[in-house]
C-alpha positions as CSV (number, residue, x, y, z in Angstrom):
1,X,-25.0,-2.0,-9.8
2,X,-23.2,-5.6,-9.9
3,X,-20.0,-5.7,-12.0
4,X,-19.1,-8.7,-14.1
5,X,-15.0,-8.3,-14.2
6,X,-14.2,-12.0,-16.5
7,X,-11.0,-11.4,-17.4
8,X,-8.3,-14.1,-18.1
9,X,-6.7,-16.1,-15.2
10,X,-3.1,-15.2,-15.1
11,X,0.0,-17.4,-15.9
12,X,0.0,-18.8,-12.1
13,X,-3.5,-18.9,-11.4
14,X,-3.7,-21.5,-14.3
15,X,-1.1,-23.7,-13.7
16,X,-2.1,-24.6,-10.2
17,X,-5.9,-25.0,-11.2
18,X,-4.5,-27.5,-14.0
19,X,-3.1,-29.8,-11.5
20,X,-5.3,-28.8,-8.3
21,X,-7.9,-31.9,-7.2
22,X,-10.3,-31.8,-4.9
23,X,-9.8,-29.7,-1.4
24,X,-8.4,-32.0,1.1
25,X,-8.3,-31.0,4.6
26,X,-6.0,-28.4,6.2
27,X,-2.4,-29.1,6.2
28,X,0.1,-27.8,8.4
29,X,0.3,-26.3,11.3
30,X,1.5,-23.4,9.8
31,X,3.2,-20.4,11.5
32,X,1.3,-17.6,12.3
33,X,1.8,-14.8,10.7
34,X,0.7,-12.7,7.4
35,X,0.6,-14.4,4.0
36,X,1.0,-13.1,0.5
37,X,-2.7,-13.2,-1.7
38,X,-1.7,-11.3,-4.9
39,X,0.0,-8.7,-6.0
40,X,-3.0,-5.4,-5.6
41,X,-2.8,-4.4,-9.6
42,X,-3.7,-8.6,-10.4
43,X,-7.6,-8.2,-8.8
44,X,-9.1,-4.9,-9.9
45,X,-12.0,-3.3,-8.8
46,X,-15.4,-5.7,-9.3
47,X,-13.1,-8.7,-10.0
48,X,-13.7,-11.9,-8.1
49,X,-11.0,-14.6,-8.1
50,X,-10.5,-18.2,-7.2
51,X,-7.6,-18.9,-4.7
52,X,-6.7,-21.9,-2.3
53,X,-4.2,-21.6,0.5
54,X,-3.2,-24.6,2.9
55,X,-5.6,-26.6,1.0
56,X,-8.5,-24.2,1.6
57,X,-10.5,-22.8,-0.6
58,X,-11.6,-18.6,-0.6
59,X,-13.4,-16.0,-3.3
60,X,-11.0,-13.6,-3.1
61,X,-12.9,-9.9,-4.5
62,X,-12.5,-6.8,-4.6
63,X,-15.6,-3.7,-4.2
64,X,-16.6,-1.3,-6.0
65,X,-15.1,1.2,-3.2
66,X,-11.8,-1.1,-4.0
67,X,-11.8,-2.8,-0.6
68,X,-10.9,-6.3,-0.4
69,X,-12.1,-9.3,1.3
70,X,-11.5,-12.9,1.4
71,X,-14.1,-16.1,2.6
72,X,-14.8,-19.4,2.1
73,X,-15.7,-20.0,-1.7
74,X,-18.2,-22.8,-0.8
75,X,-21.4,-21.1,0.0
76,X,-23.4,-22.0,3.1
77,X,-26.9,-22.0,1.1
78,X,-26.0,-24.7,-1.1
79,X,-22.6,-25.2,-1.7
80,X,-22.1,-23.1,-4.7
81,X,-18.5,-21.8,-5.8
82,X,-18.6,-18.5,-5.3
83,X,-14.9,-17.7,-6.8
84,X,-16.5,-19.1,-10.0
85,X,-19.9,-18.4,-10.2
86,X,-20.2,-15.0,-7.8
87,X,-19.8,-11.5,-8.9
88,X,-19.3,-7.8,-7.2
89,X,-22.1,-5.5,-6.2
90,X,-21.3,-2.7,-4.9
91,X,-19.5,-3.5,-1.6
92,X,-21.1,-7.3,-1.7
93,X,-20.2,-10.5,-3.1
94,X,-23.2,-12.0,-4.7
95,X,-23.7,-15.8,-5.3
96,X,-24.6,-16.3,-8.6
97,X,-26.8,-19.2,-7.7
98,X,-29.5,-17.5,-5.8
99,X,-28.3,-14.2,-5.5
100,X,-27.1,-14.8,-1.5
101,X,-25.5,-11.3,-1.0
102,X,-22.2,-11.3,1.6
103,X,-20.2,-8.4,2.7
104,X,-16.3,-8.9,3.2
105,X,-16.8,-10.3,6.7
106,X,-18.8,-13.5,5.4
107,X,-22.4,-12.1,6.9
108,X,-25.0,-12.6,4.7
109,X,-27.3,-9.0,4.0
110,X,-29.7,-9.7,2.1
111,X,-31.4,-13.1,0.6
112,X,-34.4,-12.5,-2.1
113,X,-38.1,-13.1,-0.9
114,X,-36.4,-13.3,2.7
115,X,-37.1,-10.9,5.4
116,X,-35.2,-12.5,7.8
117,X,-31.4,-13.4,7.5
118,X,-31.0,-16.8,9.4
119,X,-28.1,-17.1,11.6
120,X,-26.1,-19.4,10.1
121,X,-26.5,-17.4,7.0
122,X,-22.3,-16.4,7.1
123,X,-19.4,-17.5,5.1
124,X,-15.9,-17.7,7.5
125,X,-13.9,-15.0,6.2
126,X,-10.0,-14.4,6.2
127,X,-8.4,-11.0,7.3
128,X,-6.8,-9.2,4.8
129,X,-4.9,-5.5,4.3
130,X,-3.2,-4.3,1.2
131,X,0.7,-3.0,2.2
132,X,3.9,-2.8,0.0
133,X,1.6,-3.1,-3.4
134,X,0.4,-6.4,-2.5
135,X,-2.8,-8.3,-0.5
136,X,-1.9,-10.2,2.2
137,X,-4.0,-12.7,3.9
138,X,-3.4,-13.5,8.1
139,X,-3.7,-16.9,9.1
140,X,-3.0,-17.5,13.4
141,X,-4.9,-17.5,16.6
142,X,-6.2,-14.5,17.8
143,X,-6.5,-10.9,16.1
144,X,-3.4,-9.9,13.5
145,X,-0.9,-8.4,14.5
146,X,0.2,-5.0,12.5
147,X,1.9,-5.4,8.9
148,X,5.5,-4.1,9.3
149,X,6.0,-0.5,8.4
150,X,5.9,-0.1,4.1
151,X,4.7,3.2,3.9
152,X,7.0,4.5,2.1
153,X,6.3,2.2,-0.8
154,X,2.9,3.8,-1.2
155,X,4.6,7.7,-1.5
156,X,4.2,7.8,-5.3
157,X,6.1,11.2,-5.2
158,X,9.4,9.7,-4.1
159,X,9.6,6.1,-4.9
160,X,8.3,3.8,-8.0
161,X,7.5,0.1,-7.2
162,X,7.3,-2.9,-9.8
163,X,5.6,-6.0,-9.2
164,X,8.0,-8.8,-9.8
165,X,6.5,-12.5,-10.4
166,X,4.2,-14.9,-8.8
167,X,6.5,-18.6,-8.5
168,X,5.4,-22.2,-8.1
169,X,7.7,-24.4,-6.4
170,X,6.7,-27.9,-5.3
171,X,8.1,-27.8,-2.2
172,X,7.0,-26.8,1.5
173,X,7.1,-23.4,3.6
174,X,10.0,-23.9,5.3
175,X,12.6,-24.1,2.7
176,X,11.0,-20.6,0.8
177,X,11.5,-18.8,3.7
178,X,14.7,-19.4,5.3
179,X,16.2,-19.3,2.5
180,X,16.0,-15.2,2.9
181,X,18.2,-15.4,6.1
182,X,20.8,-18.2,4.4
183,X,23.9,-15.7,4.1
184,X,26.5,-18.5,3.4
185,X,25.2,-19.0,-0.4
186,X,25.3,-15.2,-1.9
187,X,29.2,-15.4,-2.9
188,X,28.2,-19.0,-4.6
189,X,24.7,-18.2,-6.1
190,X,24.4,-14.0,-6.3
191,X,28.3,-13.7,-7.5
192,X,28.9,-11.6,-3.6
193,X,33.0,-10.2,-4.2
194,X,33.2,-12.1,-0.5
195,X,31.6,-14.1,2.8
196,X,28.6,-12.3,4.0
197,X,28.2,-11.5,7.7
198,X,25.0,-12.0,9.4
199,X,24.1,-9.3,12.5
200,X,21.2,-10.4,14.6
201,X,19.1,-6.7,15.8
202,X,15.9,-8.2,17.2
203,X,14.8,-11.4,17.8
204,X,12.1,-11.6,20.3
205,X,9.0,-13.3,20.3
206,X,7.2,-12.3,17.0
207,X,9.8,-10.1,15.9
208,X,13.1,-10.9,13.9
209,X,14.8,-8.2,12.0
210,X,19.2,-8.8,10.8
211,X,21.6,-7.2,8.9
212,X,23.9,-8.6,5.9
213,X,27.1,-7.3,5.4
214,X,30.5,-8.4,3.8
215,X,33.6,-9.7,6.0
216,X,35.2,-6.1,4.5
217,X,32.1,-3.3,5.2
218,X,34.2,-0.6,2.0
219,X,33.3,-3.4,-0.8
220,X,30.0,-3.7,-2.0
221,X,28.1,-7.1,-1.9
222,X,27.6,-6.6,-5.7
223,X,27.2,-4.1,-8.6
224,X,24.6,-2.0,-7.5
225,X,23.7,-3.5,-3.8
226,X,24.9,-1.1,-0.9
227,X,27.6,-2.2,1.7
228,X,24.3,-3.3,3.8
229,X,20.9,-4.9,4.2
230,X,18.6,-4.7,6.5
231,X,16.1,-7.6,6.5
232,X,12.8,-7.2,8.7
233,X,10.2,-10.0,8.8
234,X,7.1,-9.3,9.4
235,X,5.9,-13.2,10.0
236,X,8.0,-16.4,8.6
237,X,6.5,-16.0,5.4
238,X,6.8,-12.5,4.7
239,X,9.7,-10.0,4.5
240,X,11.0,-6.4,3.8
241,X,14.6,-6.2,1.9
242,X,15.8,-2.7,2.2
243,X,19.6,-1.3,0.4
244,X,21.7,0.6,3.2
245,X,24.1,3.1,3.5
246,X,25.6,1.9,6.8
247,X,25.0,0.4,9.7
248,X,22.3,2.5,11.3
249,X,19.3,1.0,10.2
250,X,17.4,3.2,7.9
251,X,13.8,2.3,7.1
252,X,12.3,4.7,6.2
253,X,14.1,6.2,3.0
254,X,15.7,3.0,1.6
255,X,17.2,3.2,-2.0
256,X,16.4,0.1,-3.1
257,X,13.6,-2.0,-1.4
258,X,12.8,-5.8,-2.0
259,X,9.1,-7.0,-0.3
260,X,9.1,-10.6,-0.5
261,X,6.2,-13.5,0.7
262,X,5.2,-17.3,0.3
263,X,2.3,-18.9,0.9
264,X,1.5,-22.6,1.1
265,X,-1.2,-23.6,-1.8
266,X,-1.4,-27.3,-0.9
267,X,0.9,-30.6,0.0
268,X,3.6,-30.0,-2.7
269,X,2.5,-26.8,-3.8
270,X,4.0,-23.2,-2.5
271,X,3.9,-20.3,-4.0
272,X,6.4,-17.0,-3.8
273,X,6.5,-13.8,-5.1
274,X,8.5,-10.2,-5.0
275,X,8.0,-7.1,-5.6
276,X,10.2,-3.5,-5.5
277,X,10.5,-0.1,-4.8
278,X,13.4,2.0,-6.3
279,X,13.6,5.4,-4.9
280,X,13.7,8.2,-7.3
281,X,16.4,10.5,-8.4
282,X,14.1,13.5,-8.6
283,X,10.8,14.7,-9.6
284,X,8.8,12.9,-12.6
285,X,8.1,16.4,-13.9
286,X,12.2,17.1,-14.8
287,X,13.1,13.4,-14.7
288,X,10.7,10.9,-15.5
289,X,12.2,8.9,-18.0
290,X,15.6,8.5,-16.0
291,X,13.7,7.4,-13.0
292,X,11.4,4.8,-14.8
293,X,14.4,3.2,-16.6
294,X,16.7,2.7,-13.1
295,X,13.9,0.5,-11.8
296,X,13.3,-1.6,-14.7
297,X,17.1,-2.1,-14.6
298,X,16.9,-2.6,-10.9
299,X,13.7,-4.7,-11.8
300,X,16.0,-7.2,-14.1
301,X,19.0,-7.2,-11.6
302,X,16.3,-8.2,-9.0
303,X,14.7,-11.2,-11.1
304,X,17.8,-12.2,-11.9
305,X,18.9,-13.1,-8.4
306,X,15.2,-14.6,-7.6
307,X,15.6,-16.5,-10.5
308,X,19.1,-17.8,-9.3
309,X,17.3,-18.8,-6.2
310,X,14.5,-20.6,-7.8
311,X,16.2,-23.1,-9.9
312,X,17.1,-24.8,-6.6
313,X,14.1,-23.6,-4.2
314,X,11.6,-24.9,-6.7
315,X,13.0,-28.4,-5.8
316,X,14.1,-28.1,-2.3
317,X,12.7,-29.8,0.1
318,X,14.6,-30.1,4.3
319,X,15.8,-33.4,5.4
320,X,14.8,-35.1,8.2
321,X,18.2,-34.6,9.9
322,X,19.7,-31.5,8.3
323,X,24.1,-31.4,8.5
324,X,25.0,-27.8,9.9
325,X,28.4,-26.9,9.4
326,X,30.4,-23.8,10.8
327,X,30.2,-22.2,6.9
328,X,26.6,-21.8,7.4
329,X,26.6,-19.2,10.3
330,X,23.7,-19.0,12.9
331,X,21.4,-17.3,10.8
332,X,19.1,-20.4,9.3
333,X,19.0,-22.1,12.7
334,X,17.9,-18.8,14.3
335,X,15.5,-18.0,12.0
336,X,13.6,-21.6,12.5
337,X,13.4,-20.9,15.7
338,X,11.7,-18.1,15.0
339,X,9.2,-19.7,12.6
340,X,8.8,-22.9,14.8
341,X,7.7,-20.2,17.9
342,X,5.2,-19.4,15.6
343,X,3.4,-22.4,15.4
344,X,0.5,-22.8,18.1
345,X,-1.6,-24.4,17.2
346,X,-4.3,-24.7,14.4
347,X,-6.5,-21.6,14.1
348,X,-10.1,-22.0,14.2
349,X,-12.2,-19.4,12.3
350,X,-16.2,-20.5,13.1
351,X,-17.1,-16.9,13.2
352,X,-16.2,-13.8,10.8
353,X,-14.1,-11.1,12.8
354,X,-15.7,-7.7,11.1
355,X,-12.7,-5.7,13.5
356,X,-10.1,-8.0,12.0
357,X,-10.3,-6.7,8.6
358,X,-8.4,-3.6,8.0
359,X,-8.7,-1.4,5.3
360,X,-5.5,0.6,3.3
């Protein structure tokens, strides 16, 4: 049965449609690594929507079964939009032109009046994998590379998790994501009691995972933030902010939890978005009510320090000479040489990878 989901666009998806043009060619390069899509509860089951990243266009679905899959929005046949005029059936995306059936790897099944499929009958398709509550996207040579460990944000039992906000800025990459690892603003920007210390724990190849602490480890950073956080990136454009106790880096129980991504639209154009998971007191059964309202409160104290953020990231963009001083720590530069390590090279995509889709 095909499903028609036509529901409206939402707040974001709008405003870069009103000032998209046509699709130019690839920016970038680009750092490797995994890409936020859309937050899972914005694309429900049989609902197909139109999406652009670094000045691409996909049809971004979901199936019946509630599998997702992302490919080119042009289709092959005769250059209908798919993310406009296709629709779900079953576990297929259907072009609404002539019908051209695709599965989520791009290969054409099944054309009407056509025994045959021809070869070249295949949209390119993106890998994609739903973790933390959102759809991420992998853009890079080669097969992805795992999605850091979120579990616990899917254990409904212990932990409720609150999609934040989708933001435009009109900026680059670059400036969206350092800006996680930029310690030297919280006392200025988030109202931190003191200096924050930043502790390098891994930074090796595709891996870059720190600590933030204050100069005096007894205060806290703020009113409800832990003496610690532990910050673990999962590509330069995508990141896991957990609370902590102490030192000892705890990832699998954090109180509070912070899962953060950007994702470049077009030239001028990035988006960023967050999401949470609060962990809960107790069971829903005796205390349901108390553990709903701590994450809406922790869900407002949350926006309110992204939205602190934004009013300057939305505008930032990196000179071509940047001025490091001693205030600003190691933490920025490290982290760009992290993201710049990234960067090899644009990826080429002429065939769908059915093994590099992975399902939640």
């Amino acid at each position: 049965m095909r499903l028609r989901v036509r529901s409206r666009l939402r707040s974001y998806d709008r405003a870069l449609q009103s000032e998209q043009g046509p699709v130019a060619t690839e920016d970038g390069p680009y750092p490797s690594g995994w890409y936020f899509a859309r937050f899972g509860e914005h694309l429900r089951r049989g609902q197909v929507v139109p999406v652009t990243f670094m000045s691409q266009s996909y049809a971004l679905f979901r199936t019946r079964e509630g599998h997702v899959g992302m490919v080119d929005s042009q289709c092959c046949h005769l250059g209908a939009d798919l993310s406009r005029c296709g629709s779900v059936s079953g576990e297929r995306l259907v072009c609404g032109y002539h019908a051209w059936e695709f599965d989520r790897t791009g290969h054409c099944t099944k054309i009407p009046g056509m025994d045959r499929i021809p070869p070249r009958a295949r949209q390119r398709s993106v890998p994609v994998l739903e973790r933390g509550g959102n759809i991420w996207f992998w853009y890079g040579d080669g097969p992805p590379l795992p999605f850091v460990d979120v579990d616990f944000t899917d254990d409904r039992r212990r932990y409720v998790t609150l999609p934040g906000e989708v933001s435009i800025c009109h900026g680059g990459l670059l400036p969206l994501a350092e800006h996680v690892t930029d310690v030297s603003h919280w006392p200025f920007i988030h109202g931190a009691s003191e200096p924050m210390q930043y502790v390098s724990l891994r930074n090796e190849g595709r891996h870059f995972e720190y600590r933030v602490q204050p100069s005096s480890p007894v205060r806290r950073m703020q009113g409800f933030f832990r003496p610690y956080i532990l910050v673990t990136l999962t590509g330069p454009a995508s990141s896991v902010v957990r609370s902590q106790h102490g030192p000892e880096p705890n990832r699998d129980r954090p109180f509070l939890a912070a899962v953060l991504g950007s994702s470049p639209v077009r030239d001028g154009a990035t988006i960023t978005a967050w999401r949470i998971a609060v962990r809960k007191l107790g069971p829903d059964w005796l205390l349901w009510p108390v553990n709903r309202l701590l994450a809406v409160l922790l869900w407002w104290v949350v926006r309110r320090n992204f939205h602190a953020d934004l009013e300057i990231l939305r505008w930032t963009r990196p000179p071509a000479k940047p001025l490091w001083v001693k205030a600003d720590g190691p933490s920025v530069r490290e982290f760009q040489h992290f993201y710049r390590r990234q960067i090899v090279g644009r990826p080429q995509n002429p065939q769908p990878r059915h093994d590099a889709v992975e399902e939640h």
